[in-house]
C-alpha positions as semicolon CSV with decimal commas, in nm:
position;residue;x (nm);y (nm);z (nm)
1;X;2,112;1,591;-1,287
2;X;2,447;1,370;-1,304
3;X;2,693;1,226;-1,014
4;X;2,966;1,394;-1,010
5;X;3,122;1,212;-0,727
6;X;3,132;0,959;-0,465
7;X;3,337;1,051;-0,153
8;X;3,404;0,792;0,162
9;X;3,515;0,931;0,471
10;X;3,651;0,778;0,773
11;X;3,698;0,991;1,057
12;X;3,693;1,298;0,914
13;X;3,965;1,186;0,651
14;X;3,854;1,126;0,274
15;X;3,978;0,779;0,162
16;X;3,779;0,726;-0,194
17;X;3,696;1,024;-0,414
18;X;3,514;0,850;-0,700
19;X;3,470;1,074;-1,001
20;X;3,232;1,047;-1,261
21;X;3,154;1,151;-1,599
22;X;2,870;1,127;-1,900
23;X;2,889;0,791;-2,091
24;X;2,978;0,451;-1,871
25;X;3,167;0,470;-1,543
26;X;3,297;0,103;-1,470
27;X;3,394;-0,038;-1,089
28;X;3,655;-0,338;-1,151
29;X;3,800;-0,591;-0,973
30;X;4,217;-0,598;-1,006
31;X;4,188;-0,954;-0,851
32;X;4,355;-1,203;-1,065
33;X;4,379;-1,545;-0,877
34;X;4,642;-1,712;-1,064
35;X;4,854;-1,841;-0,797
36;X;4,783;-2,152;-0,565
37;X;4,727;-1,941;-0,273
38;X;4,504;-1,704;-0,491
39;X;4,241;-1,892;-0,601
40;X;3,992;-1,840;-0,325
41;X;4,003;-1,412;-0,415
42;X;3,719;-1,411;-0,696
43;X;3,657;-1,030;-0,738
44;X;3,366;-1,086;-0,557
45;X;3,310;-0,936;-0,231
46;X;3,553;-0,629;-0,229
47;X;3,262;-0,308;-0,282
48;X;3,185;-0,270;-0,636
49;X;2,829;-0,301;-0,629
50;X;2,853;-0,152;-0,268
51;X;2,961;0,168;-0,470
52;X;2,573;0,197;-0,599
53;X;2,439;0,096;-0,272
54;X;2,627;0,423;-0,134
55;X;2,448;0,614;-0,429
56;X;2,129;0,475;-0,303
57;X;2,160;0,535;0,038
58;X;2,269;0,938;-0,019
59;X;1,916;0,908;-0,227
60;X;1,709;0,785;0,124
61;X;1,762;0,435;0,108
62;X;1,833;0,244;0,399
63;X;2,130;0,252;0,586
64;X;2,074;-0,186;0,696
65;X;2,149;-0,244;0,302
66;X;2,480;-0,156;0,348
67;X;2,565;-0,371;0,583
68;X;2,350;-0,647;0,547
69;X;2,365;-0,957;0,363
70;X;2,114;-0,977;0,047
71;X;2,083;-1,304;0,019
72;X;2,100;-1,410;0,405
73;X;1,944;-1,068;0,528
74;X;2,165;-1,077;0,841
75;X;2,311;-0,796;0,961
76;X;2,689;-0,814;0,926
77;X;2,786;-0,713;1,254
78;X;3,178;-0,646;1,137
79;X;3,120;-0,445;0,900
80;X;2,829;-0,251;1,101
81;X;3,064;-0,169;1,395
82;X;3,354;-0,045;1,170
83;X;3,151;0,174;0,994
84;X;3,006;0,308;1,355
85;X;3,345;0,269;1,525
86;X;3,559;0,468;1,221
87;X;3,240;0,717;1,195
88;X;3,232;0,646;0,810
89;X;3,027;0,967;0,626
90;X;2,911;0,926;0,269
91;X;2,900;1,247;0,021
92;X;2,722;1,198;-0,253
93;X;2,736;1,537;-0,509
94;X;2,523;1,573;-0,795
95;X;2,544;1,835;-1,053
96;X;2,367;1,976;-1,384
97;X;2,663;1,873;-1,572
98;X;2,870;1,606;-1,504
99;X;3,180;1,797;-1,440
100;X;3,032;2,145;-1,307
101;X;3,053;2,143;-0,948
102;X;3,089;2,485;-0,842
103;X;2,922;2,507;-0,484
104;X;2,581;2,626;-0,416
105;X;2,584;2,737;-0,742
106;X;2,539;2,421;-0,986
107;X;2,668;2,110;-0,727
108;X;2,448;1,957;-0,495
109;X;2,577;1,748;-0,214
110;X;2,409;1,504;0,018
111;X;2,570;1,400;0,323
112;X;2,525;1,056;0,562
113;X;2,637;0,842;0,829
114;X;2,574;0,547;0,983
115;X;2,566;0,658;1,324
116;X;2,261;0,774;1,586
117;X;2,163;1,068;1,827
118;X;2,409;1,380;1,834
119;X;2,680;1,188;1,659
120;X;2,382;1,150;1,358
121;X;2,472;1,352;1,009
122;X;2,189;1,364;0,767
123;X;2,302;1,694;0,560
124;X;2,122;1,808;0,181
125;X;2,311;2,090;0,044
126;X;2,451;2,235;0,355
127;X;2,099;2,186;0,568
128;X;2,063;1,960;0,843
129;X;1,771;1,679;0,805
130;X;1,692;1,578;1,121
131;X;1,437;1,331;1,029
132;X;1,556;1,027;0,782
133;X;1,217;1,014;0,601
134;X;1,305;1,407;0,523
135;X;1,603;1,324;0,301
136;X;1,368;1,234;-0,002
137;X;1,167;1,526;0,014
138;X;1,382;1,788;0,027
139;X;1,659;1,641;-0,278
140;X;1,309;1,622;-0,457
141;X;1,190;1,967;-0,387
142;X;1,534;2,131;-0,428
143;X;1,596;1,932;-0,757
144;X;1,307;1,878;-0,911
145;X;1,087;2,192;-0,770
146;X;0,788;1,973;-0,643
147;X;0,543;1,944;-0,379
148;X;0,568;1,619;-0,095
149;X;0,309;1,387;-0,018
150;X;0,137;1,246;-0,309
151;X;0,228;0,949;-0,494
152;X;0,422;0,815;-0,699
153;X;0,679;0,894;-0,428
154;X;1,012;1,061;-0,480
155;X;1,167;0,659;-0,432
156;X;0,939;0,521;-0,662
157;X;1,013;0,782;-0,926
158;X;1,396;0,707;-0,886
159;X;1,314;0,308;-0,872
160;X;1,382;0,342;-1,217
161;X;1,747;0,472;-1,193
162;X;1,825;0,245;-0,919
163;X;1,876;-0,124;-1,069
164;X;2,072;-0,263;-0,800
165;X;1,861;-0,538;-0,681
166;X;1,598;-0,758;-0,838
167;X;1,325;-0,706;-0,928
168;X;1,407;-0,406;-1,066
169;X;1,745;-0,583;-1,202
170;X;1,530;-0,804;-1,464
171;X;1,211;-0,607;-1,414
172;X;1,164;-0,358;-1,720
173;X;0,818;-0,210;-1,560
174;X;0,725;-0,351;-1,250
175;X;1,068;-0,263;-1,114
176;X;0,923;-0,253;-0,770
177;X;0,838;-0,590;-0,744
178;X;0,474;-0,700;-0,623
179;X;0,438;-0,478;-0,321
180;X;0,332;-0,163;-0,498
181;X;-0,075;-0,271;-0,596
182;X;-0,178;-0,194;-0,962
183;X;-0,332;0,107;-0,866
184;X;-0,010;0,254;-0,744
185;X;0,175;0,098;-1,097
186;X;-0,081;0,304;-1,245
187;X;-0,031;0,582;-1,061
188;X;0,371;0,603;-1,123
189;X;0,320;0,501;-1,464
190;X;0,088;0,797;-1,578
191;X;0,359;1,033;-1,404
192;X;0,646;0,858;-1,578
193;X;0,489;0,869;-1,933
194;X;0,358;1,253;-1,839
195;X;-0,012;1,198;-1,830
196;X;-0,188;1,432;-1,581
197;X;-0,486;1,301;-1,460
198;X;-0,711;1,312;-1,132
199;X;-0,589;1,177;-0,807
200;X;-0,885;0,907;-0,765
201;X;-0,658;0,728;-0,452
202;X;-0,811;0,900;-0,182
203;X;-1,140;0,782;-0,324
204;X;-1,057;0,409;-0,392
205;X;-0,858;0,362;-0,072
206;X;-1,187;0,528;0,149
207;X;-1,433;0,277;-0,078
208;X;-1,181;-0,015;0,021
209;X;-1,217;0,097;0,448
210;X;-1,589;0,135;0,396
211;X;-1,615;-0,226;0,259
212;X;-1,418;-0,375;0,474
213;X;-1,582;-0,182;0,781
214;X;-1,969;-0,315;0,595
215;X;-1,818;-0,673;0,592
216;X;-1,732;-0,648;0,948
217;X;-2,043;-0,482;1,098
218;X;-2,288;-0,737;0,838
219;X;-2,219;-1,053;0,922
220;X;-2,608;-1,129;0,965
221;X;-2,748;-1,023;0,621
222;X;-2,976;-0,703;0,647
223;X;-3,301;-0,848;0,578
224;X;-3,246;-1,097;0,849
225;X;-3,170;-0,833;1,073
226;X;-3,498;-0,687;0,964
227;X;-3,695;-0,963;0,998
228;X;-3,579;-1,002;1,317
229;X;-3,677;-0,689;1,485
230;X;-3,994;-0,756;1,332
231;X;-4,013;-1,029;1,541
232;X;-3,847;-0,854;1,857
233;X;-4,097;-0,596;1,849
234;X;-4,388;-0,862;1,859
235;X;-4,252;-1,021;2,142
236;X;-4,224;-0,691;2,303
237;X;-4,595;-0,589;2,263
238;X;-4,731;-0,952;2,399
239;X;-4,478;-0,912;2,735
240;X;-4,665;-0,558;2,777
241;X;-5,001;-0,646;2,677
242;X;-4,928;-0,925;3,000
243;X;-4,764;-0,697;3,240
244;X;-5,079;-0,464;3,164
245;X;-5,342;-0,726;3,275
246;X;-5,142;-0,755;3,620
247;X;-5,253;-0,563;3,923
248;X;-4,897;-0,355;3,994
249;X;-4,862;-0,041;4,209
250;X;-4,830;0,267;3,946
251;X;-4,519;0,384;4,106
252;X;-4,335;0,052;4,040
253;X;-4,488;0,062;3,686
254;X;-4,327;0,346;3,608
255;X;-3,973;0,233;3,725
256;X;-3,973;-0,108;3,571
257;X;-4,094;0,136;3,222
258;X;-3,832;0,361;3,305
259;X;-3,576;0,109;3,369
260;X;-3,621;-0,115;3,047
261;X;-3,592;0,192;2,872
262;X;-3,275;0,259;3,022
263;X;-3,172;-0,107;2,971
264;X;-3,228;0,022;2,599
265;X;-3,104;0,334;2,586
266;X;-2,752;0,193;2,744
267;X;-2,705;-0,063;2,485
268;X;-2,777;0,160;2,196
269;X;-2,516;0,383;2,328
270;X;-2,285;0,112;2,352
271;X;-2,314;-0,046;2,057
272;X;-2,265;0,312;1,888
273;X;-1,978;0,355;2,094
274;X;-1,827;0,010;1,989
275;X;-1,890;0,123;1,652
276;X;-1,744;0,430;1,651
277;X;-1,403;0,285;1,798
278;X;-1,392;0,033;1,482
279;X;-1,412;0,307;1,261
280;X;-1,162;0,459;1,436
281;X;-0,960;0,148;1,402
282;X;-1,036;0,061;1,044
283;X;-0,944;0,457;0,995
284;X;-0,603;0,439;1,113
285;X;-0,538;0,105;0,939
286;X;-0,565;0,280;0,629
287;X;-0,394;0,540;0,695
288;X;-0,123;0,338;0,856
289;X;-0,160;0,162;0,508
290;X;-0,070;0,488;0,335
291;X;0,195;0,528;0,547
292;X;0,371;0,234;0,485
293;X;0,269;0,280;0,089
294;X;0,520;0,523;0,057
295;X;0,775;0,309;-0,009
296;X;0,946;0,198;-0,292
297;X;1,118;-0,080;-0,115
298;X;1,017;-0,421;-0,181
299;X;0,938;-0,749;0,049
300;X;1,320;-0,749;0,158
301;X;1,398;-0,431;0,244
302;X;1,105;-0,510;0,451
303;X;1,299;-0,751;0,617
304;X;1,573;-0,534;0,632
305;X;1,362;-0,242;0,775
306;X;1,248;-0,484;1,064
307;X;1,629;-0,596;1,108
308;X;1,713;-0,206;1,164
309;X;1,434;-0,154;1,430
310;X;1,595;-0,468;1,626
311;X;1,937;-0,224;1,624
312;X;1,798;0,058;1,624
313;X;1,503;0,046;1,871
314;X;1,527;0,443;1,995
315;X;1,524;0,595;1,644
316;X;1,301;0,341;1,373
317;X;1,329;0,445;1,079
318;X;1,014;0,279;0,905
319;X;1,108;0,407;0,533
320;X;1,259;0,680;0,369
321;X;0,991;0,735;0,087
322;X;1,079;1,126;-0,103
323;X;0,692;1,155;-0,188
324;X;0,684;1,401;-0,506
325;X;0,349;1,563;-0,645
326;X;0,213;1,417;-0,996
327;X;-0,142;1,599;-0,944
328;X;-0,152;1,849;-0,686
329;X;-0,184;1,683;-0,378
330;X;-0,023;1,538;-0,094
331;X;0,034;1,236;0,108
332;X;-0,050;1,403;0,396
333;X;-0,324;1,529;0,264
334;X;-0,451;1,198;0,176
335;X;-0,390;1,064;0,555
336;X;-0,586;1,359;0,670
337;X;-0,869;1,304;0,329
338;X;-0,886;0,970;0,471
339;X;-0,943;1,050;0,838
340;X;-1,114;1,328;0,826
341;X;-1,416;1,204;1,022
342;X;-1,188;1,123;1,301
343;X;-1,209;1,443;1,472
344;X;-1,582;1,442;1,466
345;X;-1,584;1,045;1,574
346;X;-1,388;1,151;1,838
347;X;-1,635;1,392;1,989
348;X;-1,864;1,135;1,907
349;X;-1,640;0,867;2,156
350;X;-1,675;1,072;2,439
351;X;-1,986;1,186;2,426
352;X;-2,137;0,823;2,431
353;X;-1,911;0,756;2,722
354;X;-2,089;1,034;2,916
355;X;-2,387;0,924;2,777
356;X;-2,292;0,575;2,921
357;X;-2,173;0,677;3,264
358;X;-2,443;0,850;3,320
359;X;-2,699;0,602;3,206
360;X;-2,503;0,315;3,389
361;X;-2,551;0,514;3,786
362;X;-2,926;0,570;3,658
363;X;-3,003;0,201;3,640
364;X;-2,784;0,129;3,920
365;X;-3,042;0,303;4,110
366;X;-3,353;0,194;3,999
367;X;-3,233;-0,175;4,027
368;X;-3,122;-0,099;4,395
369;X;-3,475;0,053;4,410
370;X;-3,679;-0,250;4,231
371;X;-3,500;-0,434;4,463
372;X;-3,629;-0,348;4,774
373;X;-3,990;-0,312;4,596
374;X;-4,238;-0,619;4,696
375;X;-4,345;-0,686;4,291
376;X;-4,492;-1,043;4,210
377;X;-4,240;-1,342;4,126
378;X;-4,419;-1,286;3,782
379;X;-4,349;-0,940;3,714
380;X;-3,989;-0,967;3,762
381;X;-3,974;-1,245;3,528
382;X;-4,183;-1,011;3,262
383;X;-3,961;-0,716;3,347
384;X;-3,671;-0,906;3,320
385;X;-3,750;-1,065;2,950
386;X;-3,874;-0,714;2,873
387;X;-3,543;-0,630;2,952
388;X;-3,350;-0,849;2,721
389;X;-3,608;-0,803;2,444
390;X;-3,558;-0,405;2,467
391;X;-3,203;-0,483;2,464
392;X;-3,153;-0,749;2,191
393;X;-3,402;-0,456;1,993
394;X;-3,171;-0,166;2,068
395;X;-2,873;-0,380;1,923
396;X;-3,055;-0,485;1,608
397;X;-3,185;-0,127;1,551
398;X;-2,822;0,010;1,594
399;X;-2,695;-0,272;1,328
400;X;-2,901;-0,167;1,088
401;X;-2,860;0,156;1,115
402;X;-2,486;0,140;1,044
403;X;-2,549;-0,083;0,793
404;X;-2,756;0,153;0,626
405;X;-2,479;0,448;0,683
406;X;-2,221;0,259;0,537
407;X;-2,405;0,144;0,259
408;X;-2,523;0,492;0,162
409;X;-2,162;0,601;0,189
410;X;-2,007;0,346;-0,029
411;X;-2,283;0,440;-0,304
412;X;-2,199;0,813;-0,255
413;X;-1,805;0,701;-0,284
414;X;-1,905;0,437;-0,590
415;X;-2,108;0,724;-0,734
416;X;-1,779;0,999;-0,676
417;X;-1,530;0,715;-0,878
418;X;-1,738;0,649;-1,128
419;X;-1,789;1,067;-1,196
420;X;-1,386;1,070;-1,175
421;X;-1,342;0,756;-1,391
422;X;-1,580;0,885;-1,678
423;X;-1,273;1,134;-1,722
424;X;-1,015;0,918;-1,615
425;X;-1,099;0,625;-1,851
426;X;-1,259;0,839;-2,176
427;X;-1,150;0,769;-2,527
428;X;-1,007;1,118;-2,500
429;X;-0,762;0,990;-2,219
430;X;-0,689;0,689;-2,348
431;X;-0,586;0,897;-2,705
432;X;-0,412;1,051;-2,467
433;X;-0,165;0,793;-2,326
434;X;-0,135;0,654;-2,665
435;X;0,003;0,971;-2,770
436;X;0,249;0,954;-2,500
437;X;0,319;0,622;-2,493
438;X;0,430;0,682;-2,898
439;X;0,647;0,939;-2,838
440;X;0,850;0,709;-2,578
441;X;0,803;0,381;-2,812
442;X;1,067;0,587;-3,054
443;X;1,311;0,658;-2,807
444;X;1,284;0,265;-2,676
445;X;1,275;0,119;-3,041
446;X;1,508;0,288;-3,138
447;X;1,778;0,220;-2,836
448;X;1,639;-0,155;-2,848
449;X;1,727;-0,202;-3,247
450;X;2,063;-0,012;-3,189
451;X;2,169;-0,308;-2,869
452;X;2,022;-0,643;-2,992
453;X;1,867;-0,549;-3,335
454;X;1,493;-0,580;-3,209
455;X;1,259;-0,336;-3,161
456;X;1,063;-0,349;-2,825
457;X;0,768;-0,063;-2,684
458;X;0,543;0,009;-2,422
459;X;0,123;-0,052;-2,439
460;X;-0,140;-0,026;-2,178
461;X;-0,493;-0,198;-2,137
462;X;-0,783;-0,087;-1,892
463;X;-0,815;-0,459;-1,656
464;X;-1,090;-0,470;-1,416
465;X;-1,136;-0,674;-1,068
466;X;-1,338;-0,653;-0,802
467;X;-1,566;-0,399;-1,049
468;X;-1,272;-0,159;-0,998
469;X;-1,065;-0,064;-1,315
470;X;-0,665;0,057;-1,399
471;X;-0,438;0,065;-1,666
472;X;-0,204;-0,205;-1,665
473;X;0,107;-0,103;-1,872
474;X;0,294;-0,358;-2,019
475;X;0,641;-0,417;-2,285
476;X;0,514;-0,597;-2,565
477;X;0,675;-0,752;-2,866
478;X;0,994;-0,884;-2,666
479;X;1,120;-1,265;-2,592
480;X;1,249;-1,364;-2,244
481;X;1,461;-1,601;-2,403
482;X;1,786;-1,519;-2,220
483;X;1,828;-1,294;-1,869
484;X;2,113;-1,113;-2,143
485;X;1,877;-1,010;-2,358
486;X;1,645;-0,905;-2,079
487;X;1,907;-0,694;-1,924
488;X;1,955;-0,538;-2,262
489;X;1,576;-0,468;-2,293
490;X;1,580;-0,302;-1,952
491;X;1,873;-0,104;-2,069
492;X;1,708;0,008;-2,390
493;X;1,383;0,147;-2,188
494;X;1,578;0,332;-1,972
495;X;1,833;0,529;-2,218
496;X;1,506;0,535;-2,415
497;X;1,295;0,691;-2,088
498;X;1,548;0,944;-1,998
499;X;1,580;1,097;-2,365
500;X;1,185;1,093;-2,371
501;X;1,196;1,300;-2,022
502;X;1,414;1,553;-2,140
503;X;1,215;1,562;-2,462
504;X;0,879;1,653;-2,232
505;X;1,035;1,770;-1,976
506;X;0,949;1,532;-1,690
507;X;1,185;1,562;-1,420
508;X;1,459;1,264;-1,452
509;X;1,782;1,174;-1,325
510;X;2,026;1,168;-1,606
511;X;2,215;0,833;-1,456
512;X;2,105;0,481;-1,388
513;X;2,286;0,254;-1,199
514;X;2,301;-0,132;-1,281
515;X;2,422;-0,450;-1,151
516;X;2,431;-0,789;-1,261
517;X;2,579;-0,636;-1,602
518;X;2,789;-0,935;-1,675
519;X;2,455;-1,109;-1,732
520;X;2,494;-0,928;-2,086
521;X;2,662;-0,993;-2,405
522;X;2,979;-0,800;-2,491
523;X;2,830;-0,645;-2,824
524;X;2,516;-0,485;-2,587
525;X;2,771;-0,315;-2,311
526;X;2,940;-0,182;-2,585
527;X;2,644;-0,055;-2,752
528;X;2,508;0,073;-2,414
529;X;2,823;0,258;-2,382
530;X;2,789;0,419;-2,710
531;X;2,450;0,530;-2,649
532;X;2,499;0,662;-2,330
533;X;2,797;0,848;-2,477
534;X;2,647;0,972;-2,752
535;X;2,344;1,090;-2,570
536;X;2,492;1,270;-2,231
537;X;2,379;0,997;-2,043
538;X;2,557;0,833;-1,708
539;X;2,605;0,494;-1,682
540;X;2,715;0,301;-1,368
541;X;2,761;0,005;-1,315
542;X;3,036;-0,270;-1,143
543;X;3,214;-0,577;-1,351
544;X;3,423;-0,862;-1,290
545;X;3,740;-0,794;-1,493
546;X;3,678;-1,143;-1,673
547;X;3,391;-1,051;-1,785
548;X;3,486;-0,672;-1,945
549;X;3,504;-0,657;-2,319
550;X;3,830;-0,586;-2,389
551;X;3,712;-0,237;-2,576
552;X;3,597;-0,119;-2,247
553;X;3,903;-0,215;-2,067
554;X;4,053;0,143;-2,054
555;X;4,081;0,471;-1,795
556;X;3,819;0,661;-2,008
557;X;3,574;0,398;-1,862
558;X;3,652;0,281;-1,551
559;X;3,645;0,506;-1,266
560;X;3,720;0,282;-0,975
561;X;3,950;-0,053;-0,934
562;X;3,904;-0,270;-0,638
563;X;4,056;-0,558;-0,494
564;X;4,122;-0,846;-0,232
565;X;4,408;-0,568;-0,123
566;X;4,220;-0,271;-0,158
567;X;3,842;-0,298;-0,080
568;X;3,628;-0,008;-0,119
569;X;3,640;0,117;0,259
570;X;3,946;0,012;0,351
571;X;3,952;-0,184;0,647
């Protein structure tokens, strides 16, 4: 799927129309800065890499980076009211071929504004998207033909096509920065490279709540907690073994027995209640935690996302994640894997607070009823420590008991990863990946040689921490010796990825957008646009005139000049 092109309208009127084609589309500065009064107009600053930003955001990204500083991350209020004020809509249309764009029959258009409520247009092909967080998953079920709500997410996926900021700027692999764990590397890896394997998520993210739910709920070690009721119990048997030697009235007997095992009963119940509600708790963290995994965006769109919700209070958009199906299954159906027992805990909730209620009016009445009983100064005192001992025993006996649960679960969940990883980590798999991994390795060694005369691939290794293992995937044979030759390695894996896709027909975006290009050396761009060329490929990316090899410096490759004069939205 290409860009075909780029259209910026301002109240209702189209003022850019930004075509594209296969090989390298270039966005230019005109500035010059010669004269006196000049020489504060830099080329910087009028929309060029804006342009890719707009790309982005048609794709579910944000609407804050548009208008929002990257380096300060402040909103730029200015520029956020104009774009509000002049009711600025974005179309972004996408075809098979870079210059087919007959409607609903090849092109696919995306529509978006920056503005909230009624006045709000989120369109995909002609079909309103009500929801933001929608966008992604319907351009990757219409385009790509697969199932939402499973990772690696439609975002992540496109991460790759989508070099705009760092890390994925200097990043060749980890383009999404730190906040995506290995596990979820792993994950988009294996899809990238075309490796089908079990979805063992759902399992290590319910073995991760159970642990932390054991480490909350055992802070006295177990066999302290069983030596103490061994003790508790002891105690208990001397109080009654006193209480029986005293001369008491058979109907009080039977009250201060019934009433200490109330005092029991009640703080069993409550302690299972207690427990219950920090399952519940620890359950919707993780799943909140899911949630929020969806995203491809990194620590600062974090920001950015937080800077939105301080604008945007009414309508939060938390991400805009296009979740996409590597192995059957969905996000969703992960949130619900994960809290599956809630419905059940639930019950569970309100039955103990019935339970509780009901026990609390029973003791209130045989207390008012002890009360008024004439019982020996001594038997209160032995009903009342019989009291605390039958309650410090119902607390310990609940304790272990949920220690016990969870322990038996997190074997049961140890004992379903390690069936899943005997498959998932066998020599088979692992011939497997290598397999893969070779196939791409041509397409990247080749592009690599071709644009600095050095041949570069990808390799994996199985790490393990915390007894937990993944493949870490990693480029090997290169030298960071120079952020120009890095930006030519990144460029060499992806030309190299996309002709790999199409060979195994993984779905891919046939485009990547870049920034930062200048960073390279005049001999890679042109190599870069030779290989796109050559290879139907569509690359995007803005330059400071300065900095354009003269070879480039022609209509067939630019697509776009900007300037002090004429910035990209014109106002």
């Amino acid at each position: 799927m290409f860009i075909n092109c780029l259209e910026v309208i301002s109240s209702g009127e189209v003022i850019r129309k930004i075509k594209f084609h296969r090989g390298l589309n270039l966005i230019v500065d005109k500035t010059v800065g010669i004269e006196d009064d000049e020489k504060t107009k830099t080329g910087n600053g009028v929309g060029k890499t804006t342009v890719l930003r707009l790309i982005d955001f048609c794709l579910g990204k944000s609407a804050a980076v548009i208008y929002t500083d990257p380096e300060s991350k402040k909103v730029i209020k200015s520029l956020k009211k104009e774009l509000e004020s002049r009711k600025v809509c974005i179309r972004l249309t996408l075809s098979p071929n870079e210059n087919k764009t007959e409607f609903r029959k090849s092109s696919y258009v995306i529509e978006r504004n920056f503005l909230l409520g009624k006045r709000k247009i989120q369109r995909v092909n002609g079909k309103d998207i009500s929801d933001a967080r929608d966008i992604p998953k319907e351009i990757g079920h219409d385009l790509f033909d697969i199932a939402v709500e499973n990772k690696p997410t439609f975002r992540q996926i496109i991460g790759r096509s989508m070099r705009i900021d760092s890390p994925a700027i200097n990043n060749t692999l980890k383009y999404l920065g730190t906040y995506p764990k290995k596990p979820e590397y792993e994950t988009l890896f294996l899809f990238l490279f075309g490796i089908n394997l079990p979805d063992r998520t759902p399992i290590v993210e319910n073995l991760k709540s159970e642990k932390k739910f054991l480490n909350r709920i055992e802070s006295t070690p177990l066999s302290q907690l069983e030596l103490e009721l061994e003790k508790i119990k002891d105690d208990i048997e001397k109080v009654n073994e006193e209480r029986s030697n005293l001369n008491i009235d058979p109907k009080y007997e039977e009250k201060i027995t019934e009433l200490s095992r109330l005092r029991y009963k009640f703080e069993v119940h409550q302690d299972r209640l207690s427990n219950y509600q920090l399952r519940v708790n620890l359950i919707r963290d993780a799943q909140n935690q899911i949630e929020s995994g969806k995203s491809t965006i990194d620590i600062d769109d974090l920001k950015l996302l937080y800077q939105e919700a301080e604008a945007y209070v009414d309508n939060l958009q938390v991400n805009f994640q296009q979740l996409v199906n590597y192995n059957n299954k969905m996000i969703e159906k992960r949130i619900k894997f994960v809290g599956k027992d809630l419905p059940n805990i639930q019950e569970h909730i309100s039955a103990e607070n019935m339970e509780l209620r009901e026990l609390r009016r029973n003791i209130d009445e045989l207390t008012e009823f002890m009360s008024r009983t004439d019982a020996s100064k001594r038997l209160d005192k032995l009903s009342e420590q019989l009291g605390v001992l039958h309650e410090d025993k119902g607390k310990t006996v609940e304790k272990i008991e949920q220690i016990d649960k969870s322990n038996n679960r997190i074997q049961e969940l140890n004992k379903n990863l390690k069936e899943v990883d005997q498959s998932f980590f066998s020599s088979e798999t692992k011939v497997k990946i290598n397999n893969q991994l070779s196939k791409f390795n041509k397409y990247f060694a080749n592009i690599s040689q071709q644009l600095y005369g050095e041949q570069y691939g990808v390799a994996f290794e199985v790490k393990e921490r915390n007894g937990q293992r993944n493949y870490d995937f990693y480029v090997f044979a290169y030298n960071n010796s120079s952020s120009g030759k890095k930006q030519g390695e990144v460029a060499a894996f992806d030309i190299g990825y996309i002709l790999f896709a199409r060979h195994e027909q993984i779905p891919v975006l046939d485009f990547v957008l870049y920034d930062k290009k200048e960073l390279m050396y005049g001999g890679q761009l042109l190599k870069i646009s030779e290989e796109a060329e050559q290879n139907d490929i569509q690359v995007i990316f803005p330059i400071l005139s300065d900095k354009l090899p003269e070879k480039l410096n022609n209509d067939d490759n630019i697509v776009l000049y900007l300037s002090e004069d004429d910035k990209l939205f014109r106002f």
